[in-house]
N, C-alpha and C positions, 0 to 999 in steps of 0.2 A: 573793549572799545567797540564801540556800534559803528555801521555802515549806513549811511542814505544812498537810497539808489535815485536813479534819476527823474523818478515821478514821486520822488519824495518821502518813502517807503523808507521806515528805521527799520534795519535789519540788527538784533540785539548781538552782541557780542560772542555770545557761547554759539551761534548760527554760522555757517561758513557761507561764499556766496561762490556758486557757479554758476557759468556759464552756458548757457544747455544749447545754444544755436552753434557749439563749438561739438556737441554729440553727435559721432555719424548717424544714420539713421538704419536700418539693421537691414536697409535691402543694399546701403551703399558698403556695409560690410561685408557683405554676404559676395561683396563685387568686385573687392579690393584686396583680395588674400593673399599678399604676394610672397610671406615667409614661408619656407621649411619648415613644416611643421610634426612633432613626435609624437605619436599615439597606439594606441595597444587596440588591436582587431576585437571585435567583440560578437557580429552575428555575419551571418552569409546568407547570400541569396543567390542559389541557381538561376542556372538559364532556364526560363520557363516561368520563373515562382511570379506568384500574382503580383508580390510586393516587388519585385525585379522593376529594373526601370529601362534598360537596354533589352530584357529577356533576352540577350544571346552569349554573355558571359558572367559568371562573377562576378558579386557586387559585392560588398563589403562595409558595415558598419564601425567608424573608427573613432575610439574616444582619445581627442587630444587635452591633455593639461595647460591650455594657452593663459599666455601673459602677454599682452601688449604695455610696453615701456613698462613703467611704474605703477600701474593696475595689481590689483589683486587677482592671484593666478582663478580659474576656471576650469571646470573640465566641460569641454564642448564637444558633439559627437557630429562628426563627419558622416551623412550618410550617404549609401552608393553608391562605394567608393570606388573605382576598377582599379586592377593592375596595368598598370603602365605595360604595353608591347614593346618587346625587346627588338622584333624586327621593324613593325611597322608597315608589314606588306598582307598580299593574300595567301600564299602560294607559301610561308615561311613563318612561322609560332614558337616559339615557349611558352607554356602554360604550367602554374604552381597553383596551392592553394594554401594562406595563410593559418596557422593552428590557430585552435580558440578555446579559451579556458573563461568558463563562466564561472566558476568557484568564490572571484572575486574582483569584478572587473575594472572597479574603480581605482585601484592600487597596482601604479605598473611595478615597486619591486617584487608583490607577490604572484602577480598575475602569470600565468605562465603562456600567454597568446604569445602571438608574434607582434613584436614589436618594429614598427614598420616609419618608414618617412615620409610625409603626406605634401603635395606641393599642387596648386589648383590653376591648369592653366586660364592664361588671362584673368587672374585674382578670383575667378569666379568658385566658391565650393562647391557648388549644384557640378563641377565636372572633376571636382577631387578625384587623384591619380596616387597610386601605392607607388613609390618609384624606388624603394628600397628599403633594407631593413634597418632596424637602429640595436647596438651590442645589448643584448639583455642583461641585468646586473646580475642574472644566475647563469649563464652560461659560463661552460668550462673553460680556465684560460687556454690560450695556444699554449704547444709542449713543442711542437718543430720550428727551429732555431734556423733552418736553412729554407731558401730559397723551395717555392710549392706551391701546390694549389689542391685544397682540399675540401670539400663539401657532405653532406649528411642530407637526404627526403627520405622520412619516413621508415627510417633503419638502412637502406642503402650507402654505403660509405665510397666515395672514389678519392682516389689520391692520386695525384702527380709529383714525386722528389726531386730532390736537386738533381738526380741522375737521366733523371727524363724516362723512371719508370710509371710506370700505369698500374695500380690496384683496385681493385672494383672487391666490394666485401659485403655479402647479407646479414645484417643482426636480427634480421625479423623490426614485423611491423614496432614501431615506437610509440609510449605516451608521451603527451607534452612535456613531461620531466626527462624525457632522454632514455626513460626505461624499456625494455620491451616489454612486447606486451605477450599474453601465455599465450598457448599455443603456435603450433606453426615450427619450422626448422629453420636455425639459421649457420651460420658456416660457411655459406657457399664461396669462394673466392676465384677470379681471375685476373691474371698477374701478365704485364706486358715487360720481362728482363730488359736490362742494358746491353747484355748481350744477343740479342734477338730472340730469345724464347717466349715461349709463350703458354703459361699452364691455370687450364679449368678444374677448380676441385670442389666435389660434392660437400654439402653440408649435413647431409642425412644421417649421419651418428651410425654410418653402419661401420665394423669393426678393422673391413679394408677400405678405407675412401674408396670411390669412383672418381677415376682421372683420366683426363687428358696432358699429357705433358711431349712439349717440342722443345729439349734439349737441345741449344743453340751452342752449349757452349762444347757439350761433350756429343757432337756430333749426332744424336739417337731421338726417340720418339716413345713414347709410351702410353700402351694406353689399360687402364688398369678397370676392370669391374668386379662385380659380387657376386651375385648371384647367378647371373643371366646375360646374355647378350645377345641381341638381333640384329641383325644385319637385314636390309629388306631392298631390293633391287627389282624394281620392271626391266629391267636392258644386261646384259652379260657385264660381269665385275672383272677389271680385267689386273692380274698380280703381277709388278715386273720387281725382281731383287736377285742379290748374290746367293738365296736360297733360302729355305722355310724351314724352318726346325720344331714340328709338330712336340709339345712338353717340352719347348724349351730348352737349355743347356744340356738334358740330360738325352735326348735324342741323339741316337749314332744309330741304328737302325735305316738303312734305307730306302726309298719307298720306289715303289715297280713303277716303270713306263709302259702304264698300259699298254698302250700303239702299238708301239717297238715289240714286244714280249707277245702281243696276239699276233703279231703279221708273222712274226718269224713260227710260233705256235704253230700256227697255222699249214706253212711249209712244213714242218716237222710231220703233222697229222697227214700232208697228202702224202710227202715219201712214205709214209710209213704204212699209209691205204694201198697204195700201190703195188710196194714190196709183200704185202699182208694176201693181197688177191694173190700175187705170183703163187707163190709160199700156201695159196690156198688149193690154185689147180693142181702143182705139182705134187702136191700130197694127194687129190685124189685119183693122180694116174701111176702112181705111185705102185701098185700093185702089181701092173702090166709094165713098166717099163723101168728099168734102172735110172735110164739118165734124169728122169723127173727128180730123182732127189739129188741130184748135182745142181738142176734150178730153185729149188727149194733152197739148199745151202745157197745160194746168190743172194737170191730175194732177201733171204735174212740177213748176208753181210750190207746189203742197202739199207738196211735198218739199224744195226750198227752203227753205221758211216752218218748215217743223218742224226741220230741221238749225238757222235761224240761234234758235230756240227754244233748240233744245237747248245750242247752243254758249252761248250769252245766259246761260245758268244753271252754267255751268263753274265758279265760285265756289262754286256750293254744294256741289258736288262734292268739295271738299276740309277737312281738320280744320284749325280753326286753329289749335285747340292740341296735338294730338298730330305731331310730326314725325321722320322718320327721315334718314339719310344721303343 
C-alpha cells in the first residue's frame, strides 16, 4: 500500500516513511546522556600526554555497546574519560588505573580491560566520569560465603573475614588474566589476628622465612632471620626484660658483671700491692734483723685474707638472669 505525503509525493509501498524532525541532532545527544552506561576501557592518556585534555589526570578512552529503546545496538567510544574522585577534596585522593587489553577490544566477553560504568554528569559526554566497575564475565566467582571485604591491584591481595581479621598478601605483579607475571618474588604476607597479634612474613623463598611475629595469644614475640641481621642506632639502645639468654634454651652459663667484678678486682689488686711492698721491705732487711720476717709472715696473711675476700664474693660476680652458652 502506497503513502501520499502532504505535498503530494506517492511514497511506494516497499518504502517505510520517517520522520527526521523527530531525530535528535548529535550535538543534542551528545548533551542529553543521562543513562548508566557499560563499556570496556581501551586507551589511556597521562597527565601531560598531548592528546590529554585535563593534562593533570588520567584519561581514558571507553567503548560502550549502546542501545537506545528499540535501536540497534552500537558500539560508541566515550573519549577522556576521568575517574570519578572518591574524596572530592584537595588535601585527600584515591588514585587507580583501569587494565587494558588491546588483543580485542570490540568484544567485552573476550576482552580482558576493565570493565567499567560510565555516567556523564549533566547528560553531557565531553565530561564522561568512570564511577565504577561492571562484574567481567571471566572473572572468578566468589568462594567466601561469610561476611568480608576483599580486594586485588595488581597482585596485592587484602582481606578482611568475618572475624574482623586483616591479611595483606603479595602474588607479584599481575597480567590482565589474573596470572603473574615472571620474575620478581612473591609470598610476602601480614596478618592482623583476632586475637591481637600481629605477624610480617617474607616472601623470599629463603629456606628459614624472615619473620616478625607478636604472639598475642601466647603471650611471646618473635623475631626470626637468615642470614644476617643489623641493627643500626645513632642514640644508646636501651634493653629492660626478666633476663637474656645468649643461644637460647640452651644457655646456663652466666655471664660477668663487668662493674661489680672490676671494682671489687680492683680492691683485691691494691691489698695485695700493699701486702706485696710490706713482704717486699721485710725481706730485704731480712738479713740484719729477725723480726723482719715476722712482718713478712703478716703482710702475706693480708693476702690471704683479701684473696678468701674476694673469692667469698664470686656470686656476686655473676648475672642471674642474663645467661649465654
Amino acid at each position: 500500500m502506497s503513502h501520499e505525503l502532504s505535498d503530494g509525493t506517492v511514497v511506494p509501498s516497499y518504502l517505510g516513511i520517517h520522520d527526521s524532525s523527530f531525530e535528535p541532532s548529535v550535538k543534542k545527544t551528545m548533551t542529553s546522556d543521562v543513562l548508566l552506561r557499560v563499556g570496556t576501557v581501551t586507551k589511556s592518556y597521562p597527565p601531560g600526554d598531548s592528546e590529554s585534555t585535563s593534562k593533570l589526570v588520567f584519561e581514558y578512552d571507553v567503548d560502550v555497546y549502546q542501545m537506545n529503546g528499540d535501536s540497534i545496538g552500537t558500539f560508541i567510544t566515550y573519549p577522556r574519560c576521568r575517574v570519578a574522585n572518591f574524596f572530592g577534596s584537595v588535601a585527600d585522593f584515591l588514585e587507580y588505573t583501569p587494565r587494558i587489553d588491546n588483543s580485542d577490544p570490540k568484544d567485552p566477553e573476550l576482552n580482558l580491560g576493565s570493565r567499567v560504568l560510565i555516567l556523564c554528569p549533566n547528560g553531557d559526554q565531553r565530561d564522561a566520569l568512570i564511577v565504577g566497575g561492571f562484574p567481567h564475565p571471566q572473572a572468578k566467582a566468589q568462594s567466601d560465603k561469610t561476611h568480608h571485604l576483599k580486594f586485588e591491584f595488581n597482585g596485592i591481595r587484602v582481606a578482611i573475614n568475618s572475624d574482623g581479621e586483616l591479611f595483606i598478601f603479595r602474588r607479584g605483579a599481575t597480567e590482565n588474566d589474573g596470572s603473574t607475571k615472571s620474575g620478581g618474588a612473591g609470598g610476602a604476607t601480614l596478618k592482623m589476628d583476632k586475637d591481637g597479634g600481629i605477624s610480617i612474613l617474607e616472601g623470599g623463598g629463603n629456606q628459614t622465612p624472615q619473620s616478625i611475629v607478636i604472639d598475642t595469644k601466647n603471650s611471646k614475640m618473635e623475631i626470626t632471620g637468615y642470614s644476617k641481621m643489623d641493627i643500626t642506632c645513632t642514640g644508646p639502645i636501651n634493653m629492660k626484660s626478666a633476663g637474656v639468654y645468649l643461644g637460647g634454651d640452651n644457655a646456663k652459663d652466666n655471664l660477668i658483671k663487668g662493674s661489680t667484678y672490676r671494682e671489687q678486682e680492683d680492691a683485691l689488686f691494691q691489698t695485695m700491692l700493699i701486702a706485696f711492698t710490706a713482704m717486699s721491705a721485710a725481706f730485704q732487711t731480712a738479713s740484719s734483723t729477725a723480726p723482719s720476717l715476722a712482718g713478712a709472715g703478716t703482710a702475706a696473711q693480708q693476702v690471704v685474707v683479701a684473696l678468701q675476700q674476694f673469692m667469698a664474693q664470686a656470686a656476686n660476680y655473676l648475672s642471674v638472669t642474663n645467661l649465654t652458652e
